[in-house]
Backbone atoms as SQL, in Angstrom:
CREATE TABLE atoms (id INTEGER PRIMARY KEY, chain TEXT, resi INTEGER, resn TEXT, atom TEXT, x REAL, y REAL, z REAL);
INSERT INTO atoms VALUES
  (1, 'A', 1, 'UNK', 'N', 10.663, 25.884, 14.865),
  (2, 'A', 1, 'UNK', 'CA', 10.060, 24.573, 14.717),
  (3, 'A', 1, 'UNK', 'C', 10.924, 23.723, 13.785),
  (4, 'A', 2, 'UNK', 'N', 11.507, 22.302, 14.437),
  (5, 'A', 2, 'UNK', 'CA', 11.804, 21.401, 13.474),
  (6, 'A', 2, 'UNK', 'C', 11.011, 20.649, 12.241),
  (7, 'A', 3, 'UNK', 'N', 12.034, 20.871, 10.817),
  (8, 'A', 3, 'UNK', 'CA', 11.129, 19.889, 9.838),
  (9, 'A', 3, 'UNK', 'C', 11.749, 18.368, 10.226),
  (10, 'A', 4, 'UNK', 'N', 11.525, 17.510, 10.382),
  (11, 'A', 4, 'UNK', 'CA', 11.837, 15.796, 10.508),
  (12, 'A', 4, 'UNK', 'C', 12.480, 15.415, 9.201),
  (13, 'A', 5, 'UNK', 'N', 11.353, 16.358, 8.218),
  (14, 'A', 5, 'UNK', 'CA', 11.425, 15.943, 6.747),
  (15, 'A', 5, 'UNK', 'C', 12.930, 15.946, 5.981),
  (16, 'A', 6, 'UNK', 'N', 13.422, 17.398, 6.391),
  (17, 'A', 6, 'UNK', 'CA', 14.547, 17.985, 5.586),
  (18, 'A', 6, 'UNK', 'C', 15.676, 18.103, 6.573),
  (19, 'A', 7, 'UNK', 'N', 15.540, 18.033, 7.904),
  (20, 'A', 7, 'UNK', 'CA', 16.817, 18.030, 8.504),
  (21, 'A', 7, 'UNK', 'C', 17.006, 16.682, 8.715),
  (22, 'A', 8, 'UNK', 'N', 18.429, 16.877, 8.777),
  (23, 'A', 8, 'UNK', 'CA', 19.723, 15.384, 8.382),
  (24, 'A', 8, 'UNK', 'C', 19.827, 14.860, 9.766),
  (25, 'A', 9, 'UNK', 'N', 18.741, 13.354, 9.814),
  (26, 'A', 9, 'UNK', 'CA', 18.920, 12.299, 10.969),
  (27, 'A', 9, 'UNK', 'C', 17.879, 13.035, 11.868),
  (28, 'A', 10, 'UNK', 'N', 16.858, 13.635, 11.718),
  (29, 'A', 10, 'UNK', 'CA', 16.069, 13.703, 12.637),
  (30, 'A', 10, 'UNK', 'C', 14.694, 13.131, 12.423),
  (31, 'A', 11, 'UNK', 'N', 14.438, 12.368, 10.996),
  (32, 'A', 11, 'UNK', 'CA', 13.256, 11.910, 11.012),
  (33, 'A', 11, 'UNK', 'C', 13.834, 9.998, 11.508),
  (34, 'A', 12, 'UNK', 'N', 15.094, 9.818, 11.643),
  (35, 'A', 12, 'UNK', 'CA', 15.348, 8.776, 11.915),
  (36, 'A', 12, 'UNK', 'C', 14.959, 8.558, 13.476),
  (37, 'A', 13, 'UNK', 'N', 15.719, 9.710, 13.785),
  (38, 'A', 13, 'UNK', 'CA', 15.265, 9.956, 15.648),
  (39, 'A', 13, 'UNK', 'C', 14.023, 9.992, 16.027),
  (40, 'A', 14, 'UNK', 'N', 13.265, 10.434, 14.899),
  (41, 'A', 14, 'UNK', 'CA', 11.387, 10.465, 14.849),
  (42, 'A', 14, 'UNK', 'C', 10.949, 9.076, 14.966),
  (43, 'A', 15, 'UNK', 'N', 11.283, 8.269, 14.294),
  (44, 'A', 15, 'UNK', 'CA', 10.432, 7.205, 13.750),
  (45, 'A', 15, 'UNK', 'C', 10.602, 6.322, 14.714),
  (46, 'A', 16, 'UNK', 'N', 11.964, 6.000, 15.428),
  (47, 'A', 16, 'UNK', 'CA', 12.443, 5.337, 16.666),
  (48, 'A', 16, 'UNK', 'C', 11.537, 5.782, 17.439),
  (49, 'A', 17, 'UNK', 'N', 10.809, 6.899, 18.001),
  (50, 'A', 17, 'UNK', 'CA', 10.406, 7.319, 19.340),
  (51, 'A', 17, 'UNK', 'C', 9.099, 7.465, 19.292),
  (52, 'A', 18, 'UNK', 'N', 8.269, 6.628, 18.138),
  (53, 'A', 18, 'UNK', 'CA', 6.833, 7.062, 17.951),
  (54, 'A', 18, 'UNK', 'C', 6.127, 5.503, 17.745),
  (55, 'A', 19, 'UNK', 'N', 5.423, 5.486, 17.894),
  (56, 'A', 19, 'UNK', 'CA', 4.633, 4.247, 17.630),
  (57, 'A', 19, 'UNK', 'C', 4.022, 4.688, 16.068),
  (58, 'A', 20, 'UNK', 'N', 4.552, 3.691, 15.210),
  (59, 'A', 20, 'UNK', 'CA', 4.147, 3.791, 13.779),
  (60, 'A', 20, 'UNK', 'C', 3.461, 2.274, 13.380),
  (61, 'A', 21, 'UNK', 'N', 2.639, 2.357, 12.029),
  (62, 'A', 21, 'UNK', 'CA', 2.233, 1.087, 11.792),
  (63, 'A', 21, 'UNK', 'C', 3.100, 0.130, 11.308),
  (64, 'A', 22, 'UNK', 'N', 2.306, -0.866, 11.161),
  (65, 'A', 22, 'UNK', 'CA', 3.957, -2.257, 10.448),
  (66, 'A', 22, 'UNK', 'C', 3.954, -1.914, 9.192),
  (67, 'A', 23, 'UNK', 'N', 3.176, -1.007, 8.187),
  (68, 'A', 23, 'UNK', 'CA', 3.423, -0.820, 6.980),
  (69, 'A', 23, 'UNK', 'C', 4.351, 0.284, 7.153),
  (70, 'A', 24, 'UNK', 'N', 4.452, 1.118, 7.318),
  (71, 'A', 24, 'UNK', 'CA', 5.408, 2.301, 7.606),
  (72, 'A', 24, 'UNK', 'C', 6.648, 1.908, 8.394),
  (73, 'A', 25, 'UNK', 'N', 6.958, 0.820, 9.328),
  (74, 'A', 25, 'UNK', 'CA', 7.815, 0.220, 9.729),
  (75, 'A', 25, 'UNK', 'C', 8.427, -0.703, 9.005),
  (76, 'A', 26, 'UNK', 'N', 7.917, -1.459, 8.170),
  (77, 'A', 26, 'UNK', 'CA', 7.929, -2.701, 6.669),
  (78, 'A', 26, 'UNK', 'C', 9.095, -1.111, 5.909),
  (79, 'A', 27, 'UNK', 'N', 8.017, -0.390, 5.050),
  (80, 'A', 27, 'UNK', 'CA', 8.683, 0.835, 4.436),
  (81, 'A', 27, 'UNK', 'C', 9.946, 0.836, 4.840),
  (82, 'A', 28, 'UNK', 'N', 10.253, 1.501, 6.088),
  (83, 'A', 28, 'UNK', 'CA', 11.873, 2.146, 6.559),
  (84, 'A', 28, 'UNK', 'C', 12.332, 1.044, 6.380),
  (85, 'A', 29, 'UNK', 'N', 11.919, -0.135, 6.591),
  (86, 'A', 29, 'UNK', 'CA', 13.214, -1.105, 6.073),
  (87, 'A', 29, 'UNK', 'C', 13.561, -1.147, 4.938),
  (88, 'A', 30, 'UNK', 'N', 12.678, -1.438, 4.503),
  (89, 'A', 30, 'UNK', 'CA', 12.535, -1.884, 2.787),
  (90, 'A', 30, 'UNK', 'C', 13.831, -0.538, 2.252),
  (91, 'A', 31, 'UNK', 'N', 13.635, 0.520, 2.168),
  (92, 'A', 31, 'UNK', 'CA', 14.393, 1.481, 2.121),
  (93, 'A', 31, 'UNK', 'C', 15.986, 1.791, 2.940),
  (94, 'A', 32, 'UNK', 'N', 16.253, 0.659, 3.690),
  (95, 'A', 32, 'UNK', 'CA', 17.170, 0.970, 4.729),
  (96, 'A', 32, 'UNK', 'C', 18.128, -0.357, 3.882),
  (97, 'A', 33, 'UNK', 'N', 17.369, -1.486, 3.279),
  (98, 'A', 33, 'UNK', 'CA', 17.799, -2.417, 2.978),
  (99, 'A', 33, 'UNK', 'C', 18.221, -2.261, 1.428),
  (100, 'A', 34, 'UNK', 'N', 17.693, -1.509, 0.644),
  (101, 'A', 34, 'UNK', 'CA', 17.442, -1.062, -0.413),
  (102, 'A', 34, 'UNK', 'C', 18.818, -0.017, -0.954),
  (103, 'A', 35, 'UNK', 'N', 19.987, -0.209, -0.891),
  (104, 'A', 35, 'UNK', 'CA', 20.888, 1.436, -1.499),
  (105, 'A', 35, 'UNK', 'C', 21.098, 1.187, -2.851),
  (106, 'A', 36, 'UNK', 'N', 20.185, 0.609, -3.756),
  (107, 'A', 36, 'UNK', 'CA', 20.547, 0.666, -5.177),
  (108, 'A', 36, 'UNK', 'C', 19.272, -0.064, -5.671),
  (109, 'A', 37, 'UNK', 'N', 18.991, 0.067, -6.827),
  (110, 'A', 37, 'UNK', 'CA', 17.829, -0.131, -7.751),
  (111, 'A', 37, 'UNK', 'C', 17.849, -1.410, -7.951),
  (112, 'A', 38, 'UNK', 'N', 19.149, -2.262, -8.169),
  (113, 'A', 38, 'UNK', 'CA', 19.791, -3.357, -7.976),
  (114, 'A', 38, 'UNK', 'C', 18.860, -4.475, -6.835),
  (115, 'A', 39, 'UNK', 'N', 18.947, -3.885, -5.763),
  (116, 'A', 39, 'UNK', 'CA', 18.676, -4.269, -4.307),
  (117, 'A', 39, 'UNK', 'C', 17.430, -3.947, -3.866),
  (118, 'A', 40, 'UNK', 'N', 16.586, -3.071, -4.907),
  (119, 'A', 40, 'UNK', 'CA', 15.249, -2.829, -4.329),
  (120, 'A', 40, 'UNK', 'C', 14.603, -4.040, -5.467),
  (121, 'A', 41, 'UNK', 'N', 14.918, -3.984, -6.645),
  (122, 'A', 41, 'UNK', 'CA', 14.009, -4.945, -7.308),
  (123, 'A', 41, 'UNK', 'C', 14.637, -6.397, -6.920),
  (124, 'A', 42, 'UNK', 'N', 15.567, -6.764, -6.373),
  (125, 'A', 42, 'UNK', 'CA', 15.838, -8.462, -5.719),
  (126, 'A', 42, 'UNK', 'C', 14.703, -8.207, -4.754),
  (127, 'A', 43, 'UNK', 'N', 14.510, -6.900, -3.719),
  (128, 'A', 43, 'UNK', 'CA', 13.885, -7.734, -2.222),
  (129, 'A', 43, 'UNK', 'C', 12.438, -7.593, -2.899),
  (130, 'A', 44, 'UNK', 'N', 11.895, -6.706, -4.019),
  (131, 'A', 44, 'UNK', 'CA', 10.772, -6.565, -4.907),
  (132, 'A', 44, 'UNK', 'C', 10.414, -8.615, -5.190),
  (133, 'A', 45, 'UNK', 'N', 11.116, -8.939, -5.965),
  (134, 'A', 45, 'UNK', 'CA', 11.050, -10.271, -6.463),
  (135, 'A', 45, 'UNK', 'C', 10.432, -11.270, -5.484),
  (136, 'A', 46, 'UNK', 'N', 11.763, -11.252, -4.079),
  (137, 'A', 46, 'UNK', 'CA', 11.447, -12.236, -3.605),
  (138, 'A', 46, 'UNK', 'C', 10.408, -12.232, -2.794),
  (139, 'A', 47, 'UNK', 'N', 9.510, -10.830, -2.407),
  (140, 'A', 47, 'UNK', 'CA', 7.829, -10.525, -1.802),
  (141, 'A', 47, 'UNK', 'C', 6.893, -10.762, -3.065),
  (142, 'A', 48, 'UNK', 'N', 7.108, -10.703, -3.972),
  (143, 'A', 48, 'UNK', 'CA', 6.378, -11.489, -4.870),
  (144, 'A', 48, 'UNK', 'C', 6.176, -12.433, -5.279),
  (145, 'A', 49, 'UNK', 'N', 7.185, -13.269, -5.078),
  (146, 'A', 49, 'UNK', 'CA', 7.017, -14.749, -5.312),
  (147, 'A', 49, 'UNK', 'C', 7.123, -15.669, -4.403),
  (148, 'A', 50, 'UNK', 'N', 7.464, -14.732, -3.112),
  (149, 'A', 50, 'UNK', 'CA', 6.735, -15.294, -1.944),
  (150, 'A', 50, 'UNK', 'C', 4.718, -15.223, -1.744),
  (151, 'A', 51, 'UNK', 'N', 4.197, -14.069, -2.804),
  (152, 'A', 51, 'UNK', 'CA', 2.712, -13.711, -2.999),
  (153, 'A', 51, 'UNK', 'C', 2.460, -14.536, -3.962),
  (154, 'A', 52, 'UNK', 'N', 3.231, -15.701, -4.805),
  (155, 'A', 52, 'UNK', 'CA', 2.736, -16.432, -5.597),
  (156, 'A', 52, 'UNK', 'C', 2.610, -15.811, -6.836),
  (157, 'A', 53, 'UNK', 'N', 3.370, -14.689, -7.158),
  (158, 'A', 53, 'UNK', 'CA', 3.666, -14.444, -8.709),
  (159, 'A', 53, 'UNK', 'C', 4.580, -14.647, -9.284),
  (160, 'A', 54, 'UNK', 'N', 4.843, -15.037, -10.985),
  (161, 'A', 54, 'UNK', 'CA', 4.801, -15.617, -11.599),
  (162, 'A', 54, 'UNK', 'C', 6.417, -14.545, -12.232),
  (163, 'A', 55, 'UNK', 'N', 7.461, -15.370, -12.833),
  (164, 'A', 55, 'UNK', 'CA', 8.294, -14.619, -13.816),
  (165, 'A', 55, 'UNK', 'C', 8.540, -14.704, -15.066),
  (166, 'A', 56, 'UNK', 'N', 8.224, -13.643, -15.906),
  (167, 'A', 56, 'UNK', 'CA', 7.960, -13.721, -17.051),
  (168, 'A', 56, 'UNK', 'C', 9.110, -13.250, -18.037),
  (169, 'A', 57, 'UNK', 'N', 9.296, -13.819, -19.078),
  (170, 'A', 57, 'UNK', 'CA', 10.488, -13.063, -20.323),
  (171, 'A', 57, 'UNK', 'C', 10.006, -12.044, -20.652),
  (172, 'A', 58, 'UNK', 'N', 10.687, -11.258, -21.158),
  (173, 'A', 58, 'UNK', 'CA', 9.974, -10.253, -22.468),
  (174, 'A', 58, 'UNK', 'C', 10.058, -10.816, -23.467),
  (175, 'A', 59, 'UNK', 'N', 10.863, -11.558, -23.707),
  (176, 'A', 59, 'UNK', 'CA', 10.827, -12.484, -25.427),
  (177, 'A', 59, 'UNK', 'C', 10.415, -13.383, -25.474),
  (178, 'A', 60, 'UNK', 'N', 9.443, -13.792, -24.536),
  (179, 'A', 60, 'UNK', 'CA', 8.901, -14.993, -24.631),
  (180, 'A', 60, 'UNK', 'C', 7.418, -14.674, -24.924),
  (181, 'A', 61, 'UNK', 'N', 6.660, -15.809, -25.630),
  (182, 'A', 61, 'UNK', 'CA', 5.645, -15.813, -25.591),
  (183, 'A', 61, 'UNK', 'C', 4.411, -15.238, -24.323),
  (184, 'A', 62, 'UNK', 'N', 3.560, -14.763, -24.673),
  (185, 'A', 62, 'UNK', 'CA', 2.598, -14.907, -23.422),
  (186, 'A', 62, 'UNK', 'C', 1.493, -15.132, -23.770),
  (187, 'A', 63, 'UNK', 'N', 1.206, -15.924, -24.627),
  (188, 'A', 63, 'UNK', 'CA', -0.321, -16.751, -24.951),
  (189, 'A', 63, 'UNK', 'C', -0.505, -17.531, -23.771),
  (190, 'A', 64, 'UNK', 'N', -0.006, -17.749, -22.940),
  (191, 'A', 64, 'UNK', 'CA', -0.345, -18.581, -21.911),
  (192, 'A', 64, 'UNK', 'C', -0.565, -18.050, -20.437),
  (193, 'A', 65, 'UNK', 'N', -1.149, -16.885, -20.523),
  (194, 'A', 65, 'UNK', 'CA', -1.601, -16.113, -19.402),
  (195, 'A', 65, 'UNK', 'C', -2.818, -16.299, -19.031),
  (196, 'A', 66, 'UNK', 'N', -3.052, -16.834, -17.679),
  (197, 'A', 66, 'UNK', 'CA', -4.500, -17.264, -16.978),
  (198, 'A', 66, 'UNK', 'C', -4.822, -16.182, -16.099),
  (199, 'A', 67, 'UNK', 'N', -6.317, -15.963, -16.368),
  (200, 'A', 67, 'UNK', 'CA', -7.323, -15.341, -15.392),
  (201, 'A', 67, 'UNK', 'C', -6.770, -16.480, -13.855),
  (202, 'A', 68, 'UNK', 'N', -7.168, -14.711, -12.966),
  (203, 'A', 68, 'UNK', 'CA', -6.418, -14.994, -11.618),
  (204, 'A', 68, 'UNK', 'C', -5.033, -15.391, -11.635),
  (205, 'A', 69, 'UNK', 'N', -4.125, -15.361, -12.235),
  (206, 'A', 69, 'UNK', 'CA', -2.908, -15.629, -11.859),
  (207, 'A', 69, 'UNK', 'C', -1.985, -14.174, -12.069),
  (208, 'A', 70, 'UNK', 'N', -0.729, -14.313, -11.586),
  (209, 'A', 70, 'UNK', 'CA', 0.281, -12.837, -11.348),
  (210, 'A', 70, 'UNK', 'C', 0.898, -12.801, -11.653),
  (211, 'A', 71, 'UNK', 'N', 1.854, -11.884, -12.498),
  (212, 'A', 71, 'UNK', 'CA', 3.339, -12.029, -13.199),
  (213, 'A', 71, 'UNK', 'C', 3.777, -10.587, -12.637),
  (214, 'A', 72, 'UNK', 'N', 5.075, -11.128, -12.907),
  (215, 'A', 72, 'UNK', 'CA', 6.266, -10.059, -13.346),
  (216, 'A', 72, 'UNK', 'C', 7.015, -10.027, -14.240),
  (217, 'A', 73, 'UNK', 'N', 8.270, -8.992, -14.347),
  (218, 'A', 73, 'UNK', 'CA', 9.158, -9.173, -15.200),
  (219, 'A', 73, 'UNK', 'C', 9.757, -8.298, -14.946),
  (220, 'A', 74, 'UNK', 'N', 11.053, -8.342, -15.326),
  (221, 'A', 74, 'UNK', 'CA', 12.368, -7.325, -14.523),
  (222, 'A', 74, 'UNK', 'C', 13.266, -7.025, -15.676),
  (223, 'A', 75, 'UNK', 'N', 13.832, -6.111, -15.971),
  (224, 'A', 75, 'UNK', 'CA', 14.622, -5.648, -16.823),
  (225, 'A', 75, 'UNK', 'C', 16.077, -5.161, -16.446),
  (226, 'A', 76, 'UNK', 'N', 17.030, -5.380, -16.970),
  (227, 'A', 76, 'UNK', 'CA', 18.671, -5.435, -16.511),
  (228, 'A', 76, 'UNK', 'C', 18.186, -5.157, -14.712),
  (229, 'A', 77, 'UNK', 'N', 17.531, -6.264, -13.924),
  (230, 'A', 77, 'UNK', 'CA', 17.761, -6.140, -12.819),
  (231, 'A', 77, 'UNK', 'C', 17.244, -5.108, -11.923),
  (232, 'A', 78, 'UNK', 'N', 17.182, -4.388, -13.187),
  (233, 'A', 78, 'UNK', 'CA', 17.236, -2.559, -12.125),
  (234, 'A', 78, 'UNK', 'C', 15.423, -1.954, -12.166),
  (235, 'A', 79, 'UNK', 'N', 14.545, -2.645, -12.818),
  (236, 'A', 79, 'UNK', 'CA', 13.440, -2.417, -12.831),
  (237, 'A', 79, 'UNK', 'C', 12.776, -3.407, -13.268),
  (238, 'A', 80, 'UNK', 'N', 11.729, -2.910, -12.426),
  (239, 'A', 80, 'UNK', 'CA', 10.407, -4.264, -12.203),
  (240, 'A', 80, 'UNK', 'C', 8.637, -3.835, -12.645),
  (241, 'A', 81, 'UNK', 'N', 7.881, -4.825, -13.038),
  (242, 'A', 81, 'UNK', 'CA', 6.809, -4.598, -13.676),
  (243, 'A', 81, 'UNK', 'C', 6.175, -5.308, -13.031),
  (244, 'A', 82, 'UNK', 'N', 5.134, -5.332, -12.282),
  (245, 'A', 82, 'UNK', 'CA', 4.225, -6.566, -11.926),
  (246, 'A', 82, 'UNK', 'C', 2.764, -6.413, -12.170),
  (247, 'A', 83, 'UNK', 'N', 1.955, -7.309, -12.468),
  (248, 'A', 83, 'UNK', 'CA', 0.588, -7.297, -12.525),
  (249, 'A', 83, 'UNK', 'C', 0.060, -8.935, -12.485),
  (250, 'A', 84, 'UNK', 'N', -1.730, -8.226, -12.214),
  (251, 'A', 84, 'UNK', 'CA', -2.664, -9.458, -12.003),
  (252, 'A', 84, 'UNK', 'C', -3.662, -9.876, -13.006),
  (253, 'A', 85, 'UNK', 'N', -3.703, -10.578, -13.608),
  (254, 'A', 85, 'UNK', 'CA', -4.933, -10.819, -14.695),
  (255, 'A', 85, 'UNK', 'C', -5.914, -10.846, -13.664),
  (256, 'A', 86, 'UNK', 'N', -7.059, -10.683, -14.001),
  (257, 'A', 86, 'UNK', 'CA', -8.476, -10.838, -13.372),
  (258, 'A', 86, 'UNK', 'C', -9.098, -11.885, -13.793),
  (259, 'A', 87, 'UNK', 'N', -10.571, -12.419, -13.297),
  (260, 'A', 87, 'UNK', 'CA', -10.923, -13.527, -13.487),
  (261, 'A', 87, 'UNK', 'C', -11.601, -13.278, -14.614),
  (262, 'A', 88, 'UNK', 'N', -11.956, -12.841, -14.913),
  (263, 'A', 88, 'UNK', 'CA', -12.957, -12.535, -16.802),
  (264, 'A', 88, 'UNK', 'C', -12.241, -12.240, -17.837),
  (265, 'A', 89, 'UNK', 'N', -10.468, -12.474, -17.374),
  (266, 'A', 89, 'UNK', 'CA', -9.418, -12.231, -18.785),
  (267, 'A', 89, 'UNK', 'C', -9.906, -13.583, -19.768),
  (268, 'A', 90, 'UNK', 'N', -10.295, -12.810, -20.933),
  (269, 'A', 90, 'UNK', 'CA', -10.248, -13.919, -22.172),
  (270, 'A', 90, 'UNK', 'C', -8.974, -13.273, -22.561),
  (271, 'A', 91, 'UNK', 'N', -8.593, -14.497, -23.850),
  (272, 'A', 91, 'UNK', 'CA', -7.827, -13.951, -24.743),
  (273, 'A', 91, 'UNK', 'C', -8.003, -13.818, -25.969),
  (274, 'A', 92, 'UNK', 'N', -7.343, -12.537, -26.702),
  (275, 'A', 92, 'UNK', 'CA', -8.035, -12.208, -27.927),
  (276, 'A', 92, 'UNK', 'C', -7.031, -13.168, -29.033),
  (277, 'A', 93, 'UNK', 'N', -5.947, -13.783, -28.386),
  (278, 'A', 93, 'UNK', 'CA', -5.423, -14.819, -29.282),
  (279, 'A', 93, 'UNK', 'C', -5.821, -15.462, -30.391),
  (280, 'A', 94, 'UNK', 'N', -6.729, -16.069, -30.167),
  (281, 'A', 94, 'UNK', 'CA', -7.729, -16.722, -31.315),
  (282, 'A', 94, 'UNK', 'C', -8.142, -16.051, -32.380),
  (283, 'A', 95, 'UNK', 'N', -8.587, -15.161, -31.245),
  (284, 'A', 95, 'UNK', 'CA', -9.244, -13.746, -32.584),
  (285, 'A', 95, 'UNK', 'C', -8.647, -13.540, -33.717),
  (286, 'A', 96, 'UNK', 'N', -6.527, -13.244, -33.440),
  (287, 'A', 96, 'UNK', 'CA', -5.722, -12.380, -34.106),
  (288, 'A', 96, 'UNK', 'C', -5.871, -13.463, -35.364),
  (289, 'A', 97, 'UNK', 'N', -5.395, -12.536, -36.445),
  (290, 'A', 97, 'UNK', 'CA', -5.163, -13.064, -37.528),
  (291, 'A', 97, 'UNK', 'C', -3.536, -13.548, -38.051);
């Protein structure tokens, strides 16, 4: 019995000959398009801010983060962070001393 998994070019020959979903078809690209960490967090970026999130510094302030809205932030390029405030984010800003 063949593994797809571990032998070399046969899960490629798999995936061609099967009806798969568009997320699992999205995937093999994303990964096909992707040969460096470099190149996964650019095509990362630009599906996110095509989703309407937001880019953020690390040295910058972030007192100015709104309920319902989305950020990111990327570090030498090669890694990415993203998240969503929710709608009941207060901020404890005020609070701090």
């Amino acid at each position: 019995r063949r593994n797809f998994f571990t032998e070399p070019g046969l899960f490629l020959f798999f995936s061609h000959n099967t009806k798969m979903s568009q997320g699992a078809k999205g995937f093999i690209n994303f990964v096909k398009s992707s040969p460096s960490p470099f190149h996964a967090v650019a095509s990362i970026v630009a599906r996110l801010e095509a989703a309407g999130y937001k880019c953020l510094s690390e040295r910058a302030s972030w007192s100015n983060l709104k309920p319902n809205d989305k950020y990111y932030i990327t570090r030498n390029q090669s890694t990415i962070i993203a998240f969503a405030i929710g709608g009941k984010y207060v901020s404890l800003r005020p609070m701090l001393f």
